[in-house]
mmCIF file of the N, C-alpha and C atoms, coordinates in Angstrom:
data_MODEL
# 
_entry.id   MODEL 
# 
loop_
_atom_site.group_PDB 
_atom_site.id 
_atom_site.type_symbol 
_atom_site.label_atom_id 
_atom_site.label_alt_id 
_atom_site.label_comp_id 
_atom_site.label_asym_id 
_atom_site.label_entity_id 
_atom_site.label_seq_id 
_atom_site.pdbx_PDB_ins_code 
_atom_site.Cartn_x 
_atom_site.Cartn_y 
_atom_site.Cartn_z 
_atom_site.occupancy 
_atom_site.B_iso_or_equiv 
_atom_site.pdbx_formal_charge 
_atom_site.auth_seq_id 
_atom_site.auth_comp_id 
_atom_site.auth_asym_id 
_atom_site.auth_atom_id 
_atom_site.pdbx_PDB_model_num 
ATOM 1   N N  . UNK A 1 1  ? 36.018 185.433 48.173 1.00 0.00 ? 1  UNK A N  1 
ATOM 2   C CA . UNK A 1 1  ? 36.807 184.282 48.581 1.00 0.00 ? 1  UNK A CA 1 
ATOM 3   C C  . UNK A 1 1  ? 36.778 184.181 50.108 1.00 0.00 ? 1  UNK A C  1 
ATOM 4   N N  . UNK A 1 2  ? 36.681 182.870 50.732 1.00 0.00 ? 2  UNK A N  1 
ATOM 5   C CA . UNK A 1 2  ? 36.588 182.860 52.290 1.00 0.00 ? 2  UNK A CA 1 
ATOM 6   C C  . UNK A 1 2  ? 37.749 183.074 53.014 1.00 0.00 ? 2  UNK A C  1 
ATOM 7   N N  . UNK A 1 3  ? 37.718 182.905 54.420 1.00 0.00 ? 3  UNK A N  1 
ATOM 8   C CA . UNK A 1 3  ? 39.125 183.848 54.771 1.00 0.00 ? 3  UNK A CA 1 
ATOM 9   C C  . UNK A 1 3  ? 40.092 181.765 54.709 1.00 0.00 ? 3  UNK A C  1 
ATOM 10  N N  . UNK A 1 4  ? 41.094 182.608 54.869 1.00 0.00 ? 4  UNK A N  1 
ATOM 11  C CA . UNK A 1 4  ? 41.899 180.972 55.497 1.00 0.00 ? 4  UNK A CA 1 
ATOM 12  C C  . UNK A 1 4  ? 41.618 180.454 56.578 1.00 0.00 ? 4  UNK A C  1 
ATOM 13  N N  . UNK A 1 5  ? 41.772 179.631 57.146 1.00 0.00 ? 5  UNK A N  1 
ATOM 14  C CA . UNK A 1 5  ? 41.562 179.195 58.365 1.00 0.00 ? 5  UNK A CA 1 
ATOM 15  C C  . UNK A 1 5  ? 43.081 178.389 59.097 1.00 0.00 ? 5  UNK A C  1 
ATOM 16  N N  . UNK A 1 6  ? 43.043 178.886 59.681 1.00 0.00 ? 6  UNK A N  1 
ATOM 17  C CA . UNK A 1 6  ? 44.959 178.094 60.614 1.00 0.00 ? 6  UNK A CA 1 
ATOM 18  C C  . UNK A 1 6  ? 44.176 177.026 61.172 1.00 0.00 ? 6  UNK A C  1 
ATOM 19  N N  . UNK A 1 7  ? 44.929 175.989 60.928 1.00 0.00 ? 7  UNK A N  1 
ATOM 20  C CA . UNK A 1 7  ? 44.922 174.179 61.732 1.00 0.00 ? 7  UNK A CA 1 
ATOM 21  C C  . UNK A 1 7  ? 44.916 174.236 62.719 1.00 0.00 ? 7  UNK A C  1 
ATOM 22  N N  . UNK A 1 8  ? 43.914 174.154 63.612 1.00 0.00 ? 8  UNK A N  1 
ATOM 23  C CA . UNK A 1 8  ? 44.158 174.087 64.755 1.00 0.00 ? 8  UNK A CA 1 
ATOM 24  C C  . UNK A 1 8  ? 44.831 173.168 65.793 1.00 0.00 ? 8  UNK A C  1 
ATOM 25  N N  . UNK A 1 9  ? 44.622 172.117 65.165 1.00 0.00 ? 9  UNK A N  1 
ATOM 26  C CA . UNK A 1 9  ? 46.070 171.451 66.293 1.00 0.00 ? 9  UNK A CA 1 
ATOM 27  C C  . UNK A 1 9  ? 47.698 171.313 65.509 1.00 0.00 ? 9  UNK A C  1 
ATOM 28  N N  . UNK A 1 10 ? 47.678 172.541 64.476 1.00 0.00 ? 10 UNK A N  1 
ATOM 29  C CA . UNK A 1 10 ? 48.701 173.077 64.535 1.00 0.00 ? 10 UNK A CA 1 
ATOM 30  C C  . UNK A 1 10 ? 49.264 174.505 65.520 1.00 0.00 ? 10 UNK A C  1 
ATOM 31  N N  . UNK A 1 11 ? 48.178 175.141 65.550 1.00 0.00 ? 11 UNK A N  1 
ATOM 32  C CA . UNK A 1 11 ? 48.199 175.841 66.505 1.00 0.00 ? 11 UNK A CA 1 
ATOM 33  C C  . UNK A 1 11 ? 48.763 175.939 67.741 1.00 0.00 ? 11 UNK A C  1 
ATOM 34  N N  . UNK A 1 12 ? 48.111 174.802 68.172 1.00 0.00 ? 12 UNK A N  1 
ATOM 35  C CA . UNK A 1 12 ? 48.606 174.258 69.689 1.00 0.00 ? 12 UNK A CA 1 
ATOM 36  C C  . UNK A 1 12 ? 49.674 173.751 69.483 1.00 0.00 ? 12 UNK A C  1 
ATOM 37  N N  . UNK A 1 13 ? 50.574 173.429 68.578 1.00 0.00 ? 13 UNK A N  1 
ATOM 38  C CA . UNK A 1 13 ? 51.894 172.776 68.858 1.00 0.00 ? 13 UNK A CA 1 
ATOM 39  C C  . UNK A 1 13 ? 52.915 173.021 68.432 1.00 0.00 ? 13 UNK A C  1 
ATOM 40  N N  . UNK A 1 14 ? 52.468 174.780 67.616 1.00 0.00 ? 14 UNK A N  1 
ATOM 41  C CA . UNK A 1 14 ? 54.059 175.280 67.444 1.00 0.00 ? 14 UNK A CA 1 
ATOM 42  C C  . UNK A 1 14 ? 53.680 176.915 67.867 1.00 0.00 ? 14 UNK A C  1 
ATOM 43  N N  . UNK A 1 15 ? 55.123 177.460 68.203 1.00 0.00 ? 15 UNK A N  1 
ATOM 44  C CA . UNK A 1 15 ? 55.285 178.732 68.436 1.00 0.00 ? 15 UNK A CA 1 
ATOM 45  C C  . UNK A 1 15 ? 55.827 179.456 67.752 1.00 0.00 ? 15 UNK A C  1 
ATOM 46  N N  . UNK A 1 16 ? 55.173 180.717 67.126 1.00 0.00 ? 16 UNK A N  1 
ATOM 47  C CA . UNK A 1 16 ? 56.463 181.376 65.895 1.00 0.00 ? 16 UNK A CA 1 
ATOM 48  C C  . UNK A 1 16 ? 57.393 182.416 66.917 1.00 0.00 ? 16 UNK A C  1 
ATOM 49  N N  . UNK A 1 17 ? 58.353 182.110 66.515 1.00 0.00 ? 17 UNK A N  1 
ATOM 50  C CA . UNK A 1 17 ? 59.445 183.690 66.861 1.00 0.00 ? 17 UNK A CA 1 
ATOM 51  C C  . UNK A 1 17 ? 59.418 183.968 66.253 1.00 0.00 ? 17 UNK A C  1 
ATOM 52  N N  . UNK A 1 18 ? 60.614 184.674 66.089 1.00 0.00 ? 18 UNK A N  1 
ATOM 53  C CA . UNK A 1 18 ? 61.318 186.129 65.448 1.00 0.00 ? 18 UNK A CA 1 
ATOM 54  C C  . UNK A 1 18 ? 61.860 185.148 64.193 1.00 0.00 ? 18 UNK A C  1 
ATOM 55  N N  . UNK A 1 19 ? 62.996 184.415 64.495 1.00 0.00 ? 19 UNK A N  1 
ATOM 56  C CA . UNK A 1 19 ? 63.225 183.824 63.070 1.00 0.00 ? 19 UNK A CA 1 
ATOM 57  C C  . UNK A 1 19 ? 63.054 182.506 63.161 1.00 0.00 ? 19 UNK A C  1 
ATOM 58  N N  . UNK A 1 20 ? 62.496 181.685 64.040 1.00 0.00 ? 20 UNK A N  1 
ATOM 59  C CA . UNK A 1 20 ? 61.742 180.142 63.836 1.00 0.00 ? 20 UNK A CA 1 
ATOM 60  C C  . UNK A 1 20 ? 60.926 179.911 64.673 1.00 0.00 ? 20 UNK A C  1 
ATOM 61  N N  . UNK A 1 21 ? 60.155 178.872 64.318 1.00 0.00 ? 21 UNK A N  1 
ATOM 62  C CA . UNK A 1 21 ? 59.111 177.910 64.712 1.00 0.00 ? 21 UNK A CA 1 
ATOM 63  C C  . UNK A 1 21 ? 59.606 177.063 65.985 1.00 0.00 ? 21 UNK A C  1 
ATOM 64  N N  . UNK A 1 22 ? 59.147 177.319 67.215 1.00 0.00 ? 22 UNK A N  1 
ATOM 65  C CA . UNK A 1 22 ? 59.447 176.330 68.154 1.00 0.00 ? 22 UNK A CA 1 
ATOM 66  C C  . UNK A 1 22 ? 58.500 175.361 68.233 1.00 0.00 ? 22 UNK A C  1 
ATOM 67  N N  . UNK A 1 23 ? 59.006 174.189 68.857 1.00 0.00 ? 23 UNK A N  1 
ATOM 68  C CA . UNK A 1 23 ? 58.188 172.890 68.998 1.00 0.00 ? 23 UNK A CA 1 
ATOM 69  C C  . UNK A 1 23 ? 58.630 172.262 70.486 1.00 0.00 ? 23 UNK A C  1 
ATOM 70  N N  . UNK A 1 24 ? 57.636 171.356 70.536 1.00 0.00 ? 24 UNK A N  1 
ATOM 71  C CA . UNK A 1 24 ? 58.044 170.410 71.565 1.00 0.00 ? 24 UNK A CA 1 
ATOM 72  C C  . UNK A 1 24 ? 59.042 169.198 71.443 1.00 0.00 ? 24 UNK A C  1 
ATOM 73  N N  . UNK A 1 25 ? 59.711 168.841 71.788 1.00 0.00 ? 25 UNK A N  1 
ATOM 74  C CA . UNK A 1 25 ? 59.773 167.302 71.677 1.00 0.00 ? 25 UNK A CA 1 
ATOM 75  C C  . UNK A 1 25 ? 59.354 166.082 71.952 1.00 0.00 ? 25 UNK A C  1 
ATOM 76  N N  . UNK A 1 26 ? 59.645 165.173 70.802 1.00 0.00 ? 26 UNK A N  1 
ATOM 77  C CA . UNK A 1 26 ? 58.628 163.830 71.245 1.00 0.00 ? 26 UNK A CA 1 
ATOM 78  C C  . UNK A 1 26 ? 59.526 162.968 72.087 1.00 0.00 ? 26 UNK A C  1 
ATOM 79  N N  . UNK A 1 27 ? 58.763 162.018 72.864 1.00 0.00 ? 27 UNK A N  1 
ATOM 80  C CA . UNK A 1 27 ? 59.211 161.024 73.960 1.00 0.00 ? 27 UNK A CA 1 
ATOM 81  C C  . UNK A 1 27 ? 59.297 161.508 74.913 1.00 0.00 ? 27 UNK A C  1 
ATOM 82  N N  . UNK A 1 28 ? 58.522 162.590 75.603 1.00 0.00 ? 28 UNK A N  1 
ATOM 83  C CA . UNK A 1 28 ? 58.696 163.092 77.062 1.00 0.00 ? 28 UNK A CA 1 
ATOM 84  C C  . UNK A 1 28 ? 57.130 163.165 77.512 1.00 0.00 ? 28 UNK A C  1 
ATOM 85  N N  . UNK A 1 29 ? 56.434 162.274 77.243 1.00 0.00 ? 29 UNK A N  1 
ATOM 86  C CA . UNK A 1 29 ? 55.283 162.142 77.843 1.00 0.00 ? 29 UNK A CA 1 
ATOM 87  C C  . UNK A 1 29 ? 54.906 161.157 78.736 1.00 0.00 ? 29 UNK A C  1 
ATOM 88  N N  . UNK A 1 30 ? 55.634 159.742 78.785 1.00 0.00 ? 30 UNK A N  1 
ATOM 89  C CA . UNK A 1 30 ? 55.135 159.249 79.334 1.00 0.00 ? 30 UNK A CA 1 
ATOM 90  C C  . UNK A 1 30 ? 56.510 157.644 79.584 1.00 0.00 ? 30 UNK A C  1 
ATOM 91  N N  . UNK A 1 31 ? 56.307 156.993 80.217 1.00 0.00 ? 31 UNK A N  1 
ATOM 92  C CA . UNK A 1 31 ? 57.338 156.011 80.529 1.00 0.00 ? 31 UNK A CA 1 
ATOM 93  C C  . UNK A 1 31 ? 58.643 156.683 80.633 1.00 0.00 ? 31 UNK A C  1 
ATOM 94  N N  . UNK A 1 32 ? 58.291 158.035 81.907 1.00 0.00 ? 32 UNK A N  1 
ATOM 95  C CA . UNK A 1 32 ? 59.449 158.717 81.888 1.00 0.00 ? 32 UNK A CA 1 
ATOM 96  C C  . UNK A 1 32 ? 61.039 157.701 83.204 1.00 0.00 ? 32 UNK A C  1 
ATOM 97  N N  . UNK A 1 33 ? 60.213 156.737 83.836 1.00 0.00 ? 33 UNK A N  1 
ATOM 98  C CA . UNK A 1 33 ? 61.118 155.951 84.764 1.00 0.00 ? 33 UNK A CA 1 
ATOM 99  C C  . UNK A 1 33 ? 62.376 155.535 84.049 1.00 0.00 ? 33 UNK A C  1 
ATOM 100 N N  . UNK A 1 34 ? 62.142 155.269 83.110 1.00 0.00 ? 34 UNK A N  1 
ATOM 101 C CA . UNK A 1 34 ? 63.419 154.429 82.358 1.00 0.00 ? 34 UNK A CA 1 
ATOM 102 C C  . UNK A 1 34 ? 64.452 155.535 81.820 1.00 0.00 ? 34 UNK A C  1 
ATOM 103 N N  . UNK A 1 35 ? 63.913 156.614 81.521 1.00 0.00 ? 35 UNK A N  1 
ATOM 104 C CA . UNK A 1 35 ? 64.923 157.806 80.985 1.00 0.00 ? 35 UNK A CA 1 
ATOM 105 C C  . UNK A 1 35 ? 65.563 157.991 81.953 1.00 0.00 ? 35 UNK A C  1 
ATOM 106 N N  . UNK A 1 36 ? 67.306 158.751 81.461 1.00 0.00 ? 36 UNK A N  1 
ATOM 107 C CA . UNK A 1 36 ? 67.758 158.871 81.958 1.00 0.00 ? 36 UNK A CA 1 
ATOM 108 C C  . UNK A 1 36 ? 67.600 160.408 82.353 1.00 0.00 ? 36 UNK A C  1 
ATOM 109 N N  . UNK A 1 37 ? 68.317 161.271 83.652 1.00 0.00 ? 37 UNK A N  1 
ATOM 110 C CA . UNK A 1 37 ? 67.749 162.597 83.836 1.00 0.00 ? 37 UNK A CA 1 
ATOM 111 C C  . UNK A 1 37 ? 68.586 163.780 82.549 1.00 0.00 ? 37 UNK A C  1 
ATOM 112 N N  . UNK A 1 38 ? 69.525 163.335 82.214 1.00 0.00 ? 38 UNK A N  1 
ATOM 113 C CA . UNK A 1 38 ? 70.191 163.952 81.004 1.00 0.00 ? 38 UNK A CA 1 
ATOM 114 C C  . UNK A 1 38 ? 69.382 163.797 80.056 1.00 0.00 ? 38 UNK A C  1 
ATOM 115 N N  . UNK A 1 39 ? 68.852 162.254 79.542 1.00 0.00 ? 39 UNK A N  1 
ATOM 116 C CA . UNK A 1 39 ? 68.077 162.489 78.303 1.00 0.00 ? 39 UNK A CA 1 
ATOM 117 C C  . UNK A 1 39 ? 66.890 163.113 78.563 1.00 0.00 ? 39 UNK A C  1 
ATOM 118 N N  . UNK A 1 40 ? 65.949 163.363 79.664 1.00 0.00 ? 40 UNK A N  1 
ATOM 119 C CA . UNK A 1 40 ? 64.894 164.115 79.829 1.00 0.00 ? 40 UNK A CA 1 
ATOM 120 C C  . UNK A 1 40 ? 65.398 165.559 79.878 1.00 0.00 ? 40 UNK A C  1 
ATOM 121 N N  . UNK A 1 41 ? 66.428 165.782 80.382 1.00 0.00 ? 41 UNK A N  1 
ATOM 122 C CA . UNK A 1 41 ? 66.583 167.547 80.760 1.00 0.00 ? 41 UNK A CA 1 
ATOM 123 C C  . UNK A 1 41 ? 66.773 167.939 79.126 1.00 0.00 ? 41 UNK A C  1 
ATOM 124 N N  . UNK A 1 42 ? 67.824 167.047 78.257 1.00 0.00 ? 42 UNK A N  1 
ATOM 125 C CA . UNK A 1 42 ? 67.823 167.246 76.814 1.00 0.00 ? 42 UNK A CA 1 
ATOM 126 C C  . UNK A 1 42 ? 66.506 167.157 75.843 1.00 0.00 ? 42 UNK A C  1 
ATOM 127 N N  . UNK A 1 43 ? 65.292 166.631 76.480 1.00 0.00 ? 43 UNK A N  1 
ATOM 128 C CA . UNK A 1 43 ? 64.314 166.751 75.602 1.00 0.00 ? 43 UNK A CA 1 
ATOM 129 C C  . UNK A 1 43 ? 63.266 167.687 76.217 1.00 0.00 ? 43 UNK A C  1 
ATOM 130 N N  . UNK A 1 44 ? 63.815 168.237 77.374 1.00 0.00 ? 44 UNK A N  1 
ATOM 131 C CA . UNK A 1 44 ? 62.862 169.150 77.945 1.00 0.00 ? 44 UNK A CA 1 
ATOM 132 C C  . UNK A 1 44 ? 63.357 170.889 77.030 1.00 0.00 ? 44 UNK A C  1 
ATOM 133 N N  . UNK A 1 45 ? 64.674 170.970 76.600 1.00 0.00 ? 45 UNK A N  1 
ATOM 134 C CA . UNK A 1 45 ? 64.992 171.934 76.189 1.00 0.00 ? 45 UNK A CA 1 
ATOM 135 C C  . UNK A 1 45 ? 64.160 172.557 75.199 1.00 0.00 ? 45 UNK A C  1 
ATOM 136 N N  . UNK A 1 46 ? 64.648 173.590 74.534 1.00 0.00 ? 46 UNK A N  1 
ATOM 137 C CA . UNK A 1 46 ? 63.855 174.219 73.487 1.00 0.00 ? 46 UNK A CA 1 
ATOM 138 C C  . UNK A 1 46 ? 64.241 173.398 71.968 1.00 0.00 ? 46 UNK A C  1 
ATOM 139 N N  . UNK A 1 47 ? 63.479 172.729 71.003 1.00 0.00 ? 47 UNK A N  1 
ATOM 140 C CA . UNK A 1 47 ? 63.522 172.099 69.974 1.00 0.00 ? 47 UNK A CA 1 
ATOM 141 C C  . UNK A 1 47 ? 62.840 173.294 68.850 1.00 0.00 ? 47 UNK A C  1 
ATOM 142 N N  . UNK A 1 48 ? 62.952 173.655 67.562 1.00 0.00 ? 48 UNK A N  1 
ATOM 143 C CA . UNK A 1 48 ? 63.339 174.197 66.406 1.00 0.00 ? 48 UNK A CA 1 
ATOM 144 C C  . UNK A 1 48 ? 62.723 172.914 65.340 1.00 0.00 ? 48 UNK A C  1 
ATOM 145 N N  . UNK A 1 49 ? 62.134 174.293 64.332 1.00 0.00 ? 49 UNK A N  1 
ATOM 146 C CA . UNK A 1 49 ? 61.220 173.102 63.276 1.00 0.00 ? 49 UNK A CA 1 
ATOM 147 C C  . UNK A 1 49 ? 62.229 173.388 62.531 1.00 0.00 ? 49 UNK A C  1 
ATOM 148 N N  . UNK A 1 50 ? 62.398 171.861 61.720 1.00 0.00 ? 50 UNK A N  1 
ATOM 149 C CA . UNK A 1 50 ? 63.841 171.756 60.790 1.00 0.00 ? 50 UNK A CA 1 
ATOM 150 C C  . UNK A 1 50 ? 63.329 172.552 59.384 1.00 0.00 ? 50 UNK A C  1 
ATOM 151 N N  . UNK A 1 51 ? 64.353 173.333 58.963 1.00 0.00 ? 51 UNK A N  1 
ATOM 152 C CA . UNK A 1 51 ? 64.301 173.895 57.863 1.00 0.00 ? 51 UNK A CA 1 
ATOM 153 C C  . UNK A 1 51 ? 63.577 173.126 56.654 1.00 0.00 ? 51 UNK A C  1 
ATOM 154 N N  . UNK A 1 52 ? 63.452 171.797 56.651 1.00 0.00 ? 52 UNK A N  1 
ATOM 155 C CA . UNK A 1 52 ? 63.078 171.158 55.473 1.00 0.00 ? 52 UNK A CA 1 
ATOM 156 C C  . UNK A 1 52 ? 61.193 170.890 55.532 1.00 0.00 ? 52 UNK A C  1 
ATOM 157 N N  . UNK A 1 53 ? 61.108 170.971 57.161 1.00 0.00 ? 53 UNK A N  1 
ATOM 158 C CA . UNK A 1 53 ? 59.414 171.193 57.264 1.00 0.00 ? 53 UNK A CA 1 
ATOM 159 C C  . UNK A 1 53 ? 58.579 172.785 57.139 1.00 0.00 ? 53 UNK A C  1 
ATOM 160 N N  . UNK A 1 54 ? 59.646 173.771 57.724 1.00 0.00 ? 54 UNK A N  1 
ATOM 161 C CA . UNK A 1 54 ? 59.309 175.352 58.238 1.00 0.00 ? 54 UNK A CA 1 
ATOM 162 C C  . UNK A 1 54 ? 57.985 175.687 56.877 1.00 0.00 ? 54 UNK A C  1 
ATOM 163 N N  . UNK A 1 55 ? 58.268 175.464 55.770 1.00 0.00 ? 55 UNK A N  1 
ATOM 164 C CA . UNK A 1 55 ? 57.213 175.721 54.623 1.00 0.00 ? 55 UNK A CA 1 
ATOM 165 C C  . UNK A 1 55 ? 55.963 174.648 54.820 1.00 0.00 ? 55 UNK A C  1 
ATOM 166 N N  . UNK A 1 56 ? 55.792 173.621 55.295 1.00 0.00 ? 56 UNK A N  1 
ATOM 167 C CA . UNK A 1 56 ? 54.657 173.084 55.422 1.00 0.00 ? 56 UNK A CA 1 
ATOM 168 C C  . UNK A 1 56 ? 53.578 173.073 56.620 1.00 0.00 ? 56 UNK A C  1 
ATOM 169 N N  . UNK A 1 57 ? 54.679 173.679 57.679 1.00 0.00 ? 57 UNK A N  1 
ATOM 170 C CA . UNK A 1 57 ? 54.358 174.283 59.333 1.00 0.00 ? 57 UNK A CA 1 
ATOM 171 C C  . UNK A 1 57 ? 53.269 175.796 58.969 1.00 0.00 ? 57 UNK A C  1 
ATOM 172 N N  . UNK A 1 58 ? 54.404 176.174 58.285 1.00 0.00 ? 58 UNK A N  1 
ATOM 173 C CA . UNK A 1 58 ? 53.294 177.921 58.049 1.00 0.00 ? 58 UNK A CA 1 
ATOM 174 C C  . UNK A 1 58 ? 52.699 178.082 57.214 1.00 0.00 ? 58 UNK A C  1 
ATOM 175 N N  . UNK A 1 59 ? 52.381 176.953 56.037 1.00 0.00 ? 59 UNK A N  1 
ATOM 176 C CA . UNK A 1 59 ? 51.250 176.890 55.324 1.00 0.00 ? 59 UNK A CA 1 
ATOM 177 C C  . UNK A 1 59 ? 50.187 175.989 56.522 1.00 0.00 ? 59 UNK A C  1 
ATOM 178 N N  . UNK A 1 60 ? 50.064 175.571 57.255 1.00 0.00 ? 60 UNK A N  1 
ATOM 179 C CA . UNK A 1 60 ? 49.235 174.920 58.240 1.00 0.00 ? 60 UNK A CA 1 
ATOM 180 C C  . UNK A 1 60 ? 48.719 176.616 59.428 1.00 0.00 ? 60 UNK A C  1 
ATOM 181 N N  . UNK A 1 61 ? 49.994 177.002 59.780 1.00 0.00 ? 61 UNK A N  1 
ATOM 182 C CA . UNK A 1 61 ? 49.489 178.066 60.053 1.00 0.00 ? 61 UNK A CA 1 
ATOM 183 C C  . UNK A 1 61 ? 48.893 179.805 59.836 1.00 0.00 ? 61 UNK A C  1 
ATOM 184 N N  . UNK A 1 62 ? 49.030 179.228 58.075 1.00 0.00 ? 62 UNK A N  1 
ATOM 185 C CA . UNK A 1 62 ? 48.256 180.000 57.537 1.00 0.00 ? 62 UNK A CA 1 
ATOM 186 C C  . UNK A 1 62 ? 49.082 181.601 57.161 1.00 0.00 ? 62 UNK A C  1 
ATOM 187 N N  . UNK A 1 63 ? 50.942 181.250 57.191 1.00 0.00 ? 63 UNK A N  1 
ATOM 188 C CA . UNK A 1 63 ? 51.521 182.478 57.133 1.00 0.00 ? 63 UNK A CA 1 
ATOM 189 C C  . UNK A 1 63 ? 52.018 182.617 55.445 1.00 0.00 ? 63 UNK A C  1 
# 
């Protein structure tokens, strides 16, 4: 049987810890003028894959 292979641009866009999956958040790429500096410092923080995806994240990454 061949080995698995992990998704690679899953790869690049999550981090495992200890007990979850970190992610980025979306809307901080670009047409950042109009944000406010609270809503950017709040989407710059650390974001968490929601419990209802975590099983389809680490079957992508192959755990």
């Amino acid at each position: 049987m061949p080995k698995m292979k992990t998704n690679r641009g899953a790869a690049k866009r999550f981090r495992v810890k200890k007990n979850m999956i970190k992610r980025r958040a979306a809307f901080r790429n670009h047409i950042l003028t109009k944000k406010s500096p609270d809503r950017k410092a709040r989407l710059a923080g650390p974001q968490h894959v929601d419990d209802t995806n975590i099983n389809s994240v680490k079957s992508l990454l192959c755990m």
